[in-house]
N, C-alpha and C positions, 0 to 999 in steps of 0.2 A: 801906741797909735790905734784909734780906731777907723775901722774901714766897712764897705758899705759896696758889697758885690751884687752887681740887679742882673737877674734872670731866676730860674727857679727848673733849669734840666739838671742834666750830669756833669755837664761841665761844672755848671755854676757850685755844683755840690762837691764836686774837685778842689776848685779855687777856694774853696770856704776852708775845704780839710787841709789845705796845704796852707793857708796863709796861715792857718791857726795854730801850727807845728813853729812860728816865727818866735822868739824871744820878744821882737822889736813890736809884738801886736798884744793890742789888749784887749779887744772884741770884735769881731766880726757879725758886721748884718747882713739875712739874704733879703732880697727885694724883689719879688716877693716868697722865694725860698721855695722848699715842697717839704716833702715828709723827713727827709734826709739831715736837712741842714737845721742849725739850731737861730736863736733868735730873729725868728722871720719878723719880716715889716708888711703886712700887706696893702702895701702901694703896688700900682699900675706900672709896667717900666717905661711908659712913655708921661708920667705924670711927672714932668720934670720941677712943676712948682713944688710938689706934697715933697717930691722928694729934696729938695734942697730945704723948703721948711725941718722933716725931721734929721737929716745931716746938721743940720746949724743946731738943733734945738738939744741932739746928742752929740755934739762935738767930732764928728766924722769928720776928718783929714784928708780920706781918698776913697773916691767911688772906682772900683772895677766892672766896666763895662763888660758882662758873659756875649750876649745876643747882639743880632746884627742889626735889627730894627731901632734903636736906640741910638746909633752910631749915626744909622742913617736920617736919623728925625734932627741929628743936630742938639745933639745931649752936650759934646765937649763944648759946642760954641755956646749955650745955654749958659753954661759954668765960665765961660772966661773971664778974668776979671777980679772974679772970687777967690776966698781964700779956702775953698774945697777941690784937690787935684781930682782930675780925672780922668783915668789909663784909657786910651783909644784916641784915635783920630777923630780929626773935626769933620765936619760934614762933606765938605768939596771933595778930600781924601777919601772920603767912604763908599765915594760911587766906584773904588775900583773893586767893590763887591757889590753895590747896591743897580749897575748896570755891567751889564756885561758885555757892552757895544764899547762903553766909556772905556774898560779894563782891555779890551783889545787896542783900541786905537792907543793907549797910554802904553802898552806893550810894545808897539809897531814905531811911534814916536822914541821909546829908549834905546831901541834895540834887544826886548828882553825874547829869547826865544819861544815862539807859540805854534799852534796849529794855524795853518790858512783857514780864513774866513769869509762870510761874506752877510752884509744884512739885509733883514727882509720887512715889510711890513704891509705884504699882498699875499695872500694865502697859493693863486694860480703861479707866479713868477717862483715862489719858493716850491711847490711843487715840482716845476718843470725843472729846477737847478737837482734838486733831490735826485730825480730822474735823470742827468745826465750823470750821476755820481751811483747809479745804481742802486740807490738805495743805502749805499753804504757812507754813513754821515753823522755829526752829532749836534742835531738842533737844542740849542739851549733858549729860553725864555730870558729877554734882558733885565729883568728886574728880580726882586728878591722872590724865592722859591722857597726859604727851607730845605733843599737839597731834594726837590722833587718837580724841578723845572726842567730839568737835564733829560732831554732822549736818547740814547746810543742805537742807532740804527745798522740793521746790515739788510736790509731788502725796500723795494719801494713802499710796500706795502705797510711796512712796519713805519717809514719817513711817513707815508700818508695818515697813517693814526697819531704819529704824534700831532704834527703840524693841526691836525682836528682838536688834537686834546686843547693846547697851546690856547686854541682862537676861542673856545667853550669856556675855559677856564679864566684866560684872561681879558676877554674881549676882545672884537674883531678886530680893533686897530692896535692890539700889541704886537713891539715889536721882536723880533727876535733875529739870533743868528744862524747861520749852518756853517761850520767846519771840518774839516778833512774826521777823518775816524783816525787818528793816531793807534797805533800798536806795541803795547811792553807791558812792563812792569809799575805800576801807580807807585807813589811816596809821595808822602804829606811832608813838610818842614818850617815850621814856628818857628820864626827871629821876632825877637825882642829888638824893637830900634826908639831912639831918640829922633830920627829922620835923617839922622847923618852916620852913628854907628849903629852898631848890632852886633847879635849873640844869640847862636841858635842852641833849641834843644835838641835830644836824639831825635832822629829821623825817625819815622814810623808809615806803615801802611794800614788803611782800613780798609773795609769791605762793604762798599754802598750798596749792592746788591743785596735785595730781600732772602732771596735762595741759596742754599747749595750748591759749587763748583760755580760761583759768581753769574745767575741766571736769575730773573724774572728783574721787576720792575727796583729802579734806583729810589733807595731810602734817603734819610738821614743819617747813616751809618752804623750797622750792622753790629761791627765789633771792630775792634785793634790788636795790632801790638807793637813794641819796641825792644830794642832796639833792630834795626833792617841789616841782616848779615850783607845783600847785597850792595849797599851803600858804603862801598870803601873809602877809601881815601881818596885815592884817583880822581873818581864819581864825584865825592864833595867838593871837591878842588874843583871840579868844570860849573857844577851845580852855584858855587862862590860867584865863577867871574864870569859866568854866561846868563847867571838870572837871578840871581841876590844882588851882586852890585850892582848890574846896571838897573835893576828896581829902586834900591838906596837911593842910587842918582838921579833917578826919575821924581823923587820924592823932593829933593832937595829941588828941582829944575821948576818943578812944579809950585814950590815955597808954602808944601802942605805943612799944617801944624798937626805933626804925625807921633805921638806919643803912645807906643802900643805894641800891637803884635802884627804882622804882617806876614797870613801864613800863605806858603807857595806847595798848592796842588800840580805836583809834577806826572807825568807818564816819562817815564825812560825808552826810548825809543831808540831804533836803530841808528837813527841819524842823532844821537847825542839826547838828553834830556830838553823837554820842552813845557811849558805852563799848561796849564787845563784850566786853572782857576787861581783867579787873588779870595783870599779870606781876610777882613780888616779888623779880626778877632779869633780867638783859639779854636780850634776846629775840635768838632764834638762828633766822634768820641776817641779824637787822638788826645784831648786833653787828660781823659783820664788812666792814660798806661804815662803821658810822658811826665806828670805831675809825679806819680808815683817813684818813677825813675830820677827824679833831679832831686840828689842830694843838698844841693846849696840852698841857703834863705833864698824861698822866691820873692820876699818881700824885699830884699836886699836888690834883687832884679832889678824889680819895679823901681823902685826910688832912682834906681841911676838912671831908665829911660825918663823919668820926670825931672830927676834934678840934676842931671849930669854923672859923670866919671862912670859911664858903659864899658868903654874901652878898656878902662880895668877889673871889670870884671869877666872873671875865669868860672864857666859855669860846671859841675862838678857832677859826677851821676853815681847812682850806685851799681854795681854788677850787676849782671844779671839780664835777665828777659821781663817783660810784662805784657798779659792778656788782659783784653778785654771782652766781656762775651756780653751784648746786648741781649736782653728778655725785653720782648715786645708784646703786646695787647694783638691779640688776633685777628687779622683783616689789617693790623696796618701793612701799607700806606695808605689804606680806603679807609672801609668806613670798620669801625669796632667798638665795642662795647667797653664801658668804664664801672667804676664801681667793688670790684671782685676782691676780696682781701688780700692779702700778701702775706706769708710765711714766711719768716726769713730765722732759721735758729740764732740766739746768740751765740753759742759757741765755733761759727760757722769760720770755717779758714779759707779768710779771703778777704779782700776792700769790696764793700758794697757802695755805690755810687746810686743815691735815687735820681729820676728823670719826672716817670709821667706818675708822681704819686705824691699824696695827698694825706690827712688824716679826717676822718671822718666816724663820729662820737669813740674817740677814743682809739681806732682803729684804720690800722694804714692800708690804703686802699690804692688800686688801679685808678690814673685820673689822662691817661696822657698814652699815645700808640707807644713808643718807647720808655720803658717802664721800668726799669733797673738796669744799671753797668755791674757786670761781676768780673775783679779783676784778680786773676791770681797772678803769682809771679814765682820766679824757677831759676837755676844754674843754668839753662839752655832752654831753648824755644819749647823743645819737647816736654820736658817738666815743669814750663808755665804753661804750657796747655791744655795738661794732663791735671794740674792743680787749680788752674779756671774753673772746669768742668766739673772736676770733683764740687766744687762749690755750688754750682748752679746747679748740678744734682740735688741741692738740700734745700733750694727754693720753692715755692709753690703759690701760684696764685691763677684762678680759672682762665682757660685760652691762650697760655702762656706759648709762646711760640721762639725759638733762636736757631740760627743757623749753630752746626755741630761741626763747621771747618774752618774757625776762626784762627788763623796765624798757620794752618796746615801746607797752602799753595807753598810758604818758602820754607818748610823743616826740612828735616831729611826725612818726613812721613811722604813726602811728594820727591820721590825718588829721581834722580836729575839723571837724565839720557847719557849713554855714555857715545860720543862722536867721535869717528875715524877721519880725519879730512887727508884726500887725495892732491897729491897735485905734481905735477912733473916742470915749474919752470918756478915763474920770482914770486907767485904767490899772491897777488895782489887782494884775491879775495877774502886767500886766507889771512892776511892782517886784519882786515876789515869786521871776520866771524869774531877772531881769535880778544881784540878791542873787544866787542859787543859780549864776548865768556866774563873777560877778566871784570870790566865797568859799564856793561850795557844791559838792555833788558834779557838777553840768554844768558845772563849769568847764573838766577837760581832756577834753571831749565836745565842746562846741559854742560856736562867738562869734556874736554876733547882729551882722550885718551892714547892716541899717538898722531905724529904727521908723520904723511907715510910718502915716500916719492919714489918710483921708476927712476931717477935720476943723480947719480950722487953729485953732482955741482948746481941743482936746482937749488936758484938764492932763495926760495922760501923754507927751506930745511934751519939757516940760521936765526929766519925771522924765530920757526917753533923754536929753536935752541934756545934764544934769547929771553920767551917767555916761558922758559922752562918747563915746555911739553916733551914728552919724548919722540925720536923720530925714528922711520926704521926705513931703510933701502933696501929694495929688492931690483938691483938692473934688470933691464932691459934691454940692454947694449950688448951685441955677440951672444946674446941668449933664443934658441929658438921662441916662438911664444908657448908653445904647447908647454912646455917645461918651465916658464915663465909663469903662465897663468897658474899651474899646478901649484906652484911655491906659493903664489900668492894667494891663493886658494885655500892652501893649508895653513897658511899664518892667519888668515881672515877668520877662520874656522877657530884657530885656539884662542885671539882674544874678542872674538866675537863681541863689536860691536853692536849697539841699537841702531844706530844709523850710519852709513858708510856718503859723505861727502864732498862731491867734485868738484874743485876749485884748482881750474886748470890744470883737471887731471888729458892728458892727451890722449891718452891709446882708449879702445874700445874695449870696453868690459865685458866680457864671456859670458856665454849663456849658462855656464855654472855655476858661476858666483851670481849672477843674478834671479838664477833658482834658488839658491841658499841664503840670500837677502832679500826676500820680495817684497817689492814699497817699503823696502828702506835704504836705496841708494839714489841720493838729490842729484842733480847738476841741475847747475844756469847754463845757458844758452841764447848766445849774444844774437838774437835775432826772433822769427815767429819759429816755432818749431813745424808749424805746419807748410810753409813758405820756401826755408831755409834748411837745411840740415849739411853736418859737418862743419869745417873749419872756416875761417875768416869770413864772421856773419856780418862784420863793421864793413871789410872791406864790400863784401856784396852787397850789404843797404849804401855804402858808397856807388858803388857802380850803375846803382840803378838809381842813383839821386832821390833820394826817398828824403819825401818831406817828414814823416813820422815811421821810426822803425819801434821794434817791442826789445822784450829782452824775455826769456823762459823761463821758469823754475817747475822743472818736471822730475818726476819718476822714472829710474832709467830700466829700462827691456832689455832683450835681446839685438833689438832695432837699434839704426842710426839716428838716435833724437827723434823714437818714435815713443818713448812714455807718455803715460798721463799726465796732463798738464797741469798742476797747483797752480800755477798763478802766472800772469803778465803784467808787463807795465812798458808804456808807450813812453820813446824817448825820443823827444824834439832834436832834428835834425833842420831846422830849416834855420839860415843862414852861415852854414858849418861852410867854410870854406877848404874844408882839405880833408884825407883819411884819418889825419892824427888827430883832427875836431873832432871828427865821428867819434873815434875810438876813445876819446876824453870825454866826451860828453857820455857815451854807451858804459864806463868805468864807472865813472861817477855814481851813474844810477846803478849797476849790480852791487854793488857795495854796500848802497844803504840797501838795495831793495832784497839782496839773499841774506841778508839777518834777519829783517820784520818776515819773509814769510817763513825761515826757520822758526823765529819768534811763536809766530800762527801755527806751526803745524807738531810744535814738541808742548807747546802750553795745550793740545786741545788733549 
């Protein structure tokens, strides 16, 4: 078969490398291809006549759609009818990447879990919302960006510069969204669907961010890798039937002619995995570590989302890890210089993937801000890291620029917190953390190294038992405290924790042990700490009929819930008819809300 892949980045240099490993392929065209790929076509990708004239004239059987602007111009519908297949969705389908108002409301209509939002298309109203969210928000532009539409904000100021950029760039009357700022762990995941089945590759994370320790302005993406240690089973399984199928369903409800890839830009959040983004095409440059990593004919893939029998197919990987390390042209995302040669040894150990490069007389040149994928791969994360680098080490070409901690945030080179959680009764928090260690975003953060309880009949001792943490009792029962705190004092001291936990711990912590752990003992606190202090903070925002009480997450002192305060969040009391409303409603929220700011304060 021949086949006929139009775009000319890394992906598209992927898709060529891997379809060309098929038995079932006999040549492959890129359209318009770069320095990387082999017999290029230089046609336009939106020239859909030239290119069906040179498919029919070389007998091409199946065009693979790389880019999203093609999807969206209505390439599949162009082709239908003909006897030239074409992987991707038809146009209707593609606005659930090509608008990102469409991609929400299509989320909210299936039920697929997202971030809250809201849309705008007045610069003052979107302002003043910004400012009730403090600044802390993520304006997206609704239309296609290239992955440089997306603001993540954390102060007004920084809302007001985007929302500026936004209006400059795309004109006054575009419209655009603002959404909650969600908090975790990112993962990309690529299903292969017919519209009705599917079949995903390894999970994977990249790094949109231009900079080191994930700072400065949002790229096209950085680097990757695969596979995602945190992505367990568990994880998949919710990830399945909380936002893969009900996607699937939405596709079928919708009676898209959906032949393609349908990738789900997730954040892991404390409150369960939720969307950021549909992609109605492989994401770049997760294509090029999960490419590398799938064992099975990808062509074999493909044919069954076109011609049926998905469902049997078992998609196959090889062991291992895979890095991706982007070399970019200098000044992108802005403005940068093209032209510069490229070195690249042949004996280089590694997959080179080109993006923004070109040949010119004779010689391979800088043509494009993303400018080569360098992907090594390893027995563990650490030695495809270590084997990436080596590699990019032996490149050269003027202004070269790449971030140096690509696949680092989840190795064991980012060393995970070790956490003591406190608690003297049923625990309820501590399920909640303990959920968010094993399948949530504190997973590649933090392990909880014992539950510890004052209490030996306290029901959360069985919860740790069951997810096989260790637990350790020290009563308190017919014990003086002084002799009490001592014990615990000394146990605290040998297996000294990074962080010490309070999740319905009850008694008050000594001024010794909180010299020996400073700013690093949390507790929540069911009420304002400034307001309220001591026990039953529900029943006291009961008592005082309080239409909006908070809930604390503070630093514990000497004092009674006189720490510094990390964070609050306001919890709707009004219509609560009774204590146990309160105290349901005030649950509720400590639960998702003491993981995300664990989440915020062990990832900083």
């Amino acid at each position: 078969m021949k086949i006929a892949v139009i775009g000319s980045g890394g992906r598209e240099h992927a898709i060529c490398w891997k379809l060309g490993q098929s038995p079932l392929v006999d040549k492959v065209y890129a359209i318009p291809g770069n320095a990387g790929t082999r017999n290029n076509v230089k046609l336009d990708v939106s020239d859909f006549a030239g290119i069906r004239s040179f498919c029919e004239e070389n007998r091409v059987k199946l065009i693979f759609v790389g880019p999203e602007q093609p999807l969206s111009m209505g390439i599949v519908d162009y082709f239908q009818g003909s006897n030239i297949m074409v992987f991707g969705p038809d146009k209707a389908a593609s606005q659930l990447e090509s608008s990102k108002i469409f991609a929400k409301e299509f989320m909210n209509k299936h039920g697929v879990r997202t971030a809250e939002y809201h849309t705008f298309d007045q610069l003052e109203a979107a302002s003043a919302y910004c400012r009730e969210l403090a600044g802390k928000c993520v304006i997206k532009y609704d239309g296609l960006a290239a992955g440089k539409g997306v603001f993540v904000c954390n102060s007004v100021e920084e809302a007001d510069n985007a929302l500026q950029s936004i209006k400059e760039t795309y004109g006054t009357d575009a419209r655009f969204l603002i959404e909650e700022l969600l908090i975790g762990q990112e993962l990309s995941i690529l299903a292969f669907t017919d519209g009705s089945e599917y079949q995903i590759l390894l999970p994977s994370q990249d790094h949109k961010q231009l900079l080191d320790g994930d700072k400065g302005p949002n790229t096209g993406g950085m680097g990757a890798f695969c596979p995602v240690e945190f992505c367990n089973d568990e994880m998949l399984a919710e990830i399945r039937k909380e936002i893969i199928e009900p996607s699937i369903a939405g596709l079928q409800a919708e009676q898209f002619n959906y032949h393609g890839v349908l990738y789900f830009g997730l954040m892991l959040t404390s409150g369960g995995p939720k969307v950021l983004e549909y992609n109605v095409r492989m994401g770049d440059p997760e294509t090029e570590v999960v490419l590398p990593a799938l064992k099975s004919d990808f062509l074999e893939l493909i044919l069954a989302c076109m011609q049926g029998g998905l469902a049997e197919i078992k998609p196959e990987f090889h062991k291992g890890y895979f890095v991706d390390v982007v070399l970019a042209s200098g000044g992108y995302p802005q403005q940068y210089h093209k032209g510069f040669k490229i070195d690249i040894p042949s004996d280089i150990d590694g997959i080179i993937f080109h993006a923004g490069s070109k040949i010119n007389n004779g010689e391979v040149v800088t043509s494009g801000g993303r400018v080569l994928n360098v992907v090594g791969n390893g027995e563990d994360l650490e030695s495809a890291i270590k084997n990436a680098y080596e590699a990019v080490a032996r490149v050269r070409f003027k202004d070269m620029y790449y971030r140096t901690d690509i696949g680092s945030r989840n190795s064991s080179m980012s060393q995970k917190k070790k956490l003591l959680i406190m608690i003297s009764g049923r625990g309820s928090n501590l399920e909640a953390i303990l959920k968010n260690i094993s399948s949530g975003a504190l997973q590649p953060l933090a392990e909880v190294i014992y539950v510890f309880s004052n209490n030996q009949d306290a029901n959360g001792l069985e919860k740790a038992t069951m997810a096989g943490i260790p637990v350790k009792v020290i009563s308190s029962k017919d014990k003086k405290r002084l002799h009490y705190n001592q014990e615990l004092k000394e146990w605290l001291a040998e297996i000294n924790p990074d962080f010490i936990i309070l999740a319905g711990y009850m008694l008050i912590v000594p001024k010794e042990i909180v010299e020996l752990f400073p700013q690093r003992i949390i507790n929540i606190h069911p009420a304002d700490t400034l307001q309220h202090q001591g026990l039953h903070g529900y029943e006291w925002a009961w008592q005082q009929r309080l239409a909006m009480t908070k809930i604390t997450v503070h630093f514990v002192d000497a004092g009674l819930d006189t720490g510094r305060i990390i964070a609050q969040k306001d919890v709707d009391l009004r219509g609560a008819n009774s204590l146990e409303e309160v105290e349901m409603r005030g649950l509720k929220a400590e639960h998702e809300f003491y993981s995300s700011v664990l989440e915020r304060l062990l990832g900083d």
